[in-house]
C-alpha positions in Angstrom: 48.5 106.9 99.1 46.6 104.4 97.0 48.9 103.1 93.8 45.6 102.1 92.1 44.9 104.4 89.1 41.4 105.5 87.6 40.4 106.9 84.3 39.5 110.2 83.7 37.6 111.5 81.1 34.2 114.1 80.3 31.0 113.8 79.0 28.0 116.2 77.9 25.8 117.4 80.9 23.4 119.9 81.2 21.4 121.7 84.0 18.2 122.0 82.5 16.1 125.2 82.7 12.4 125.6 83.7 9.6 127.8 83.8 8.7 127.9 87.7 5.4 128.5 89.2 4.6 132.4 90.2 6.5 133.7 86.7 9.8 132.4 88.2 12.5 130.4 86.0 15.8 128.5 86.7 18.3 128.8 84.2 19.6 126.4 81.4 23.4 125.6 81.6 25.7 123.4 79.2 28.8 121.6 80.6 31.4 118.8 80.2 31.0 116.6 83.6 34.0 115.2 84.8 34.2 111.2 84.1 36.3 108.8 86.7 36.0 105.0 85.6 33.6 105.2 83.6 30.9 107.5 85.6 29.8 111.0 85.9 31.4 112.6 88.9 28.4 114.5 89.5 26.5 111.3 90.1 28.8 109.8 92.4 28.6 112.6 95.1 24.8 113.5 97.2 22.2 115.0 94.7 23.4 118.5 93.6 22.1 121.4 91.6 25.5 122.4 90.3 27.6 122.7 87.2 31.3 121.9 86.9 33.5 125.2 85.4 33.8 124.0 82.0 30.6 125.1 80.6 30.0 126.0 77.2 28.8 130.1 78.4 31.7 130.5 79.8 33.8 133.2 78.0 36.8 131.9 76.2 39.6 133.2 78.1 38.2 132.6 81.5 36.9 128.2 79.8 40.9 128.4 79.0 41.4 129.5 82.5 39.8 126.9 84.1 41.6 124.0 82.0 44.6 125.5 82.7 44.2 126.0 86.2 42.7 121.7 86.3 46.5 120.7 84.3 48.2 122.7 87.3 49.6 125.0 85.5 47.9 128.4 87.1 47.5 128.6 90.7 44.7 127.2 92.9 41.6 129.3 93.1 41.1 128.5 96.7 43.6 128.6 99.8 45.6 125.3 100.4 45.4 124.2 96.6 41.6 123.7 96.6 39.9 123.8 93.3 36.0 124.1 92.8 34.2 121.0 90.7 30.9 122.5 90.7 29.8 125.3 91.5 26.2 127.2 91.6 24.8 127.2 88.4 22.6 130.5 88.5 25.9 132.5 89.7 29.0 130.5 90.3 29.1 132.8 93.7 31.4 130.2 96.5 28.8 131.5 99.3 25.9 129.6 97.2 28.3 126.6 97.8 30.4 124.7 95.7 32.2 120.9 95.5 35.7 121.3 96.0 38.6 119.1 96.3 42.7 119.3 96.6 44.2 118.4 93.3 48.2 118.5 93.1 51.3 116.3 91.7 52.3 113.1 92.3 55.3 112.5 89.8 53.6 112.3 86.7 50.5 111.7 88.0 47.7 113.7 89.4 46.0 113.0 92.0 42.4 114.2 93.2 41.3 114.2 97.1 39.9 115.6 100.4 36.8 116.0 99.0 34.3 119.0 100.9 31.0 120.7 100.4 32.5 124.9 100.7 30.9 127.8 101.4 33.8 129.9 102.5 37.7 130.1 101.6 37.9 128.0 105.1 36.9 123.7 104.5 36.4 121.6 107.5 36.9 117.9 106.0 35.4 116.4 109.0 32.1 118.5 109.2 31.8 118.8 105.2 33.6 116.6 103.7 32.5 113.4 101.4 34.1 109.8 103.0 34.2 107.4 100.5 34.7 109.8 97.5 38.2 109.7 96.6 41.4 109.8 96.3 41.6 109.6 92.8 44.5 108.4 91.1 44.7 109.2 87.3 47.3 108.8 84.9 49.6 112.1 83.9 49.5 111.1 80.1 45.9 110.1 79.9 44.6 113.5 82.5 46.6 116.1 80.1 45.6 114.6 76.8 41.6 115.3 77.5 42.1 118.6 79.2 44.5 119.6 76.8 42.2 118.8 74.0 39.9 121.0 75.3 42.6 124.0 74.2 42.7 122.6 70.9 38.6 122.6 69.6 36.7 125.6 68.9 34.9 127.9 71.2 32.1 125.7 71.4 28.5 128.0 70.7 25.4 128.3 72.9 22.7 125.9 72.2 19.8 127.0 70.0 16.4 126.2 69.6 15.0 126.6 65.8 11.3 127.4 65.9 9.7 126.2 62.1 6.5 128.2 61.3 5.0 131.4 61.4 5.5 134.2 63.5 2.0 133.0 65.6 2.0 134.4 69.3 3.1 130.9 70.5 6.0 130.3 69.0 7.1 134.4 69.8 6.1 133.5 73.7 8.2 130.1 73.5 11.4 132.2 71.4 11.0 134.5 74.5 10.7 132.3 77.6 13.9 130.4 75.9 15.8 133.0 76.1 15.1 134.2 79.2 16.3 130.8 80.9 19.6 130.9 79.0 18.7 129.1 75.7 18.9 130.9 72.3 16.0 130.5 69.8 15.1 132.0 66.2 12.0 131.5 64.4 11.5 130.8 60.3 9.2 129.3 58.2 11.9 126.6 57.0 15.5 125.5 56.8 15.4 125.7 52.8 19.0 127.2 51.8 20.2 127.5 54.8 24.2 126.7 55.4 25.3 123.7 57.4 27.4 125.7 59.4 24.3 127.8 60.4 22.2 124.7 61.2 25.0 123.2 63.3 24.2 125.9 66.0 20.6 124.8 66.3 20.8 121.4 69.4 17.2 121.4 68.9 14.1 121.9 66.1 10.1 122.6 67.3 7.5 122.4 64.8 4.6 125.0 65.2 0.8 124.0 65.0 1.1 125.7 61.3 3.9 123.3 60.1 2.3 120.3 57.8 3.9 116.9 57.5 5.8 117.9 54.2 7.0 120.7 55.9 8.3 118.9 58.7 9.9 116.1 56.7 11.9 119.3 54.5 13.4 120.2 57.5 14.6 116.7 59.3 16.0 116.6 55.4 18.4 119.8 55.6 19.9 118.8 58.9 20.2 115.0 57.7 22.2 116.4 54.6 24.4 118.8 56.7 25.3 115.2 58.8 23.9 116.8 62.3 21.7 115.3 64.5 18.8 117.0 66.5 16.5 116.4 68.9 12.7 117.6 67.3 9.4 118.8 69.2 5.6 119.4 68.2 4.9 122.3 69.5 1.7 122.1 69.0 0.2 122.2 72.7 -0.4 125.7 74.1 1.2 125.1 77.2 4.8 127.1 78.0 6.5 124.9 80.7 5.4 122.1 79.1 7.1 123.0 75.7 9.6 124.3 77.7 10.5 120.8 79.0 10.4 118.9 75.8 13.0 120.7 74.1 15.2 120.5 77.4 14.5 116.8 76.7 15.4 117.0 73.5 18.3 119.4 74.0 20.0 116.9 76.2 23.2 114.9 74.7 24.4 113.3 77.9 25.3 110.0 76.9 21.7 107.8 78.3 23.5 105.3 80.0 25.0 108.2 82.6 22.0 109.8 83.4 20.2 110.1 86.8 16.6 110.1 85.3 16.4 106.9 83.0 12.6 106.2 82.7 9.0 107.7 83.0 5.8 105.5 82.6 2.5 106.9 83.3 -0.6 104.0 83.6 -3.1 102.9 85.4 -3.5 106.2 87.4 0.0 106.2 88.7 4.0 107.5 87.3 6.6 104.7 87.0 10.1 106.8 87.5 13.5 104.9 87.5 16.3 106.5 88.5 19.8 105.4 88.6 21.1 107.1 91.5 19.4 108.9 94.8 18.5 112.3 93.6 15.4 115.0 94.2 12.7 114.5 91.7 10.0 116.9 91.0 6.8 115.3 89.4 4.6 118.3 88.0 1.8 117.7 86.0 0.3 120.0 83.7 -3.2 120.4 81.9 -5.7 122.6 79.7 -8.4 124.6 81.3 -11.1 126.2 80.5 -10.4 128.8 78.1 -7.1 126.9 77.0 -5.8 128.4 80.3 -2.7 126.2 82.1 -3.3 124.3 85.0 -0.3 122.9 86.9 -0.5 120.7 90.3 3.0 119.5 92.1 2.4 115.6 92.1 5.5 115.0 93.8 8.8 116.9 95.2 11.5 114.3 96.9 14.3 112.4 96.9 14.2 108.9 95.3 16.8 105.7 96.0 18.0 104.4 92.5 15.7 101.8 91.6 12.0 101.7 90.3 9.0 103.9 92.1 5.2 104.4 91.7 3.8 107.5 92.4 0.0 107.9 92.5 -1.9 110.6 90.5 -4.4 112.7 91.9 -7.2 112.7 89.8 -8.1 116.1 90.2 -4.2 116.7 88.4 -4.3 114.7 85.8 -8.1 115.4 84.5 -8.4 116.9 81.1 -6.0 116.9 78.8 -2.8 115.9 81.0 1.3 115.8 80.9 3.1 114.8 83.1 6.8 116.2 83.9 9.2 114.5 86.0 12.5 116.5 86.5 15.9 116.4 88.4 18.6 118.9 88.1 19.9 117.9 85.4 17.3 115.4 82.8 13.8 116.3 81.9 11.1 113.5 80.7 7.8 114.4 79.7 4.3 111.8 79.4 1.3 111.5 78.3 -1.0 110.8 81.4 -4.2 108.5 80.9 -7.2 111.4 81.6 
């Protein structure tokens, strides 16, 4: 077996949630992706929808579980010292399928192989297996020392969404669609006296059509002084999955530079999307009606090679008042689209 070692580390990720067509909706999840050299495991394997086992919903005993059981010191999960990487990220359930790969001691090293795509306690490396991933080689000292500190660090909390203004239908709709994909959200008028230990649960902070600039600036102010940063969102627009989208946007803490989805452009009656590695991309662009009512037309649902692409825009979707949404599994961007 290969002497050459790599380093292992983790890194923010998320599987952002969505408001789907017909009243449907896909859940929002919060994880730590698995790092090796300097790259998202996730990334390096064919495009999933999936989430690796240390996510942040995950009660505590079973997140200490899981570290445990990655440091070796549990049994495997699966037959013939299998583990699961990711898994499905509405219900974890192995039939849904799930990355898994044979992780075991090498003196004091540990070493990660045999890659497969499972579905059952059985694996067939030839038929679903992934050539070219693997083995990985990491060192003992380096491998226990980020796992471990995982032990060490506080339960981390579900990510919030702080709603500023009043208690307009809008904002209630938005507190409620949040919550139903996974995301927590509360609604006040301001963040005037509140603790920094309280604001430190909010990820993300969306300004209602109520909220003036001095407001706004208030706000940004309290979380400044408590020392956290936050993504912010007008949520001004009446438009649910559109909203919905932004704060996944601004939710998202994966380092930039290890992210599938790195650009969106929209211009001269076309979208500009760069991606950094072959994944599906969903281009949905949205717009106002008559009567304020939502209007949403699928511009594009495919897989993309890493590089740059152009991707027409029907007229008839982007007339109006239009936004344009590109998504992959994991990274939202949302545009402005030239009427």
């Amino acid at each position: 077996m290969s002497a050459v070692y790599a380093t292992f580390g983790l890194a923010p990720a998320m599987r952002a949630g969505s408001v789907l067509a017909g009243g449907g909706y896909q859940i929002h999840r919060d994880f730590l992706d698995f790092v090796v050299d300097g790259r998202p495991l996730l990334l390096s394997l064919s495009d999933l929808d999936a989430v690796s086992p240390l996510a942040s919903d995950v009660p505590p005993a079973l997140f200490t579980e899981q570290v445990r059981s990655l440091l070796l010191e549990g049994g495997a999960l699966l037959p013939g010292g299998r583990y699961v990487l990711y898994g499905c990220p509405e219900c974890a359930d192995l039939g849904c399928g799930a990355v898994t790969a044979l992780i075991e001691r090498d003196g004091d090293d540990y070493v990660w192989r045999d890659f497969a795509w499972q579905t059952s306690e059985d694996v067939d490396l030839e038929l679903n297996g992934y050539p070219g991933t693997g083995p990985f080689r990491f060192r003992g000292e380096e491998y226990r020392a980020v796992l471990r500190s995982l032990l060490d660090r506080p339960e981390p909390g579900r990510r919030r969404v702080l709603l500023i203004g009043a208690r307009v239908a809008l904002l209630a709709r938005l507190a409620a669609v949040l919550r139903t994909i996974g995301v927590g959200a509360d609604i006040t008028r301001d963040a005037h006296g509140v603790p920094a230990d309280e604001l430190g649960r909010y990820g993300a902070v969306a300004f209602g059509h109520t909220v003036g600039e001095a407001e706004r600036a208030s706000v940004r102010a309290a979380f400044e002084a408590a020392g956290l940063e936050v993504g912010y969102v007008d949520a001004r627009t009446p438009v649910l999955p559109l909203l919905v989208a932004r704060i996944e946007h601004a939710l998202d803490r994966s380092p930039a530079e290890q992210r599938r989805l790195a650009r969106l452009v929209t211009a001269d009656g076309e979208a500009r999307i760069e991606v950094t590695a072959p994944c599906r991309v969903r281009l949905t662009a949205y717009r106002l009606g008559r009567l304020s009512r939502t209007r949403a037309r699928e511009v594009f649902d495919g897989v993309l090679d890493a590089g740059l692409h152009r991707i027409p825009l029907d007229a008839r979707a982007v007339g109006g008042r239009p936004y344009v949404v590109a998504r992959t599994s994991s990274e939202v961007l949302v545009e402005t689209a030239d009427p």
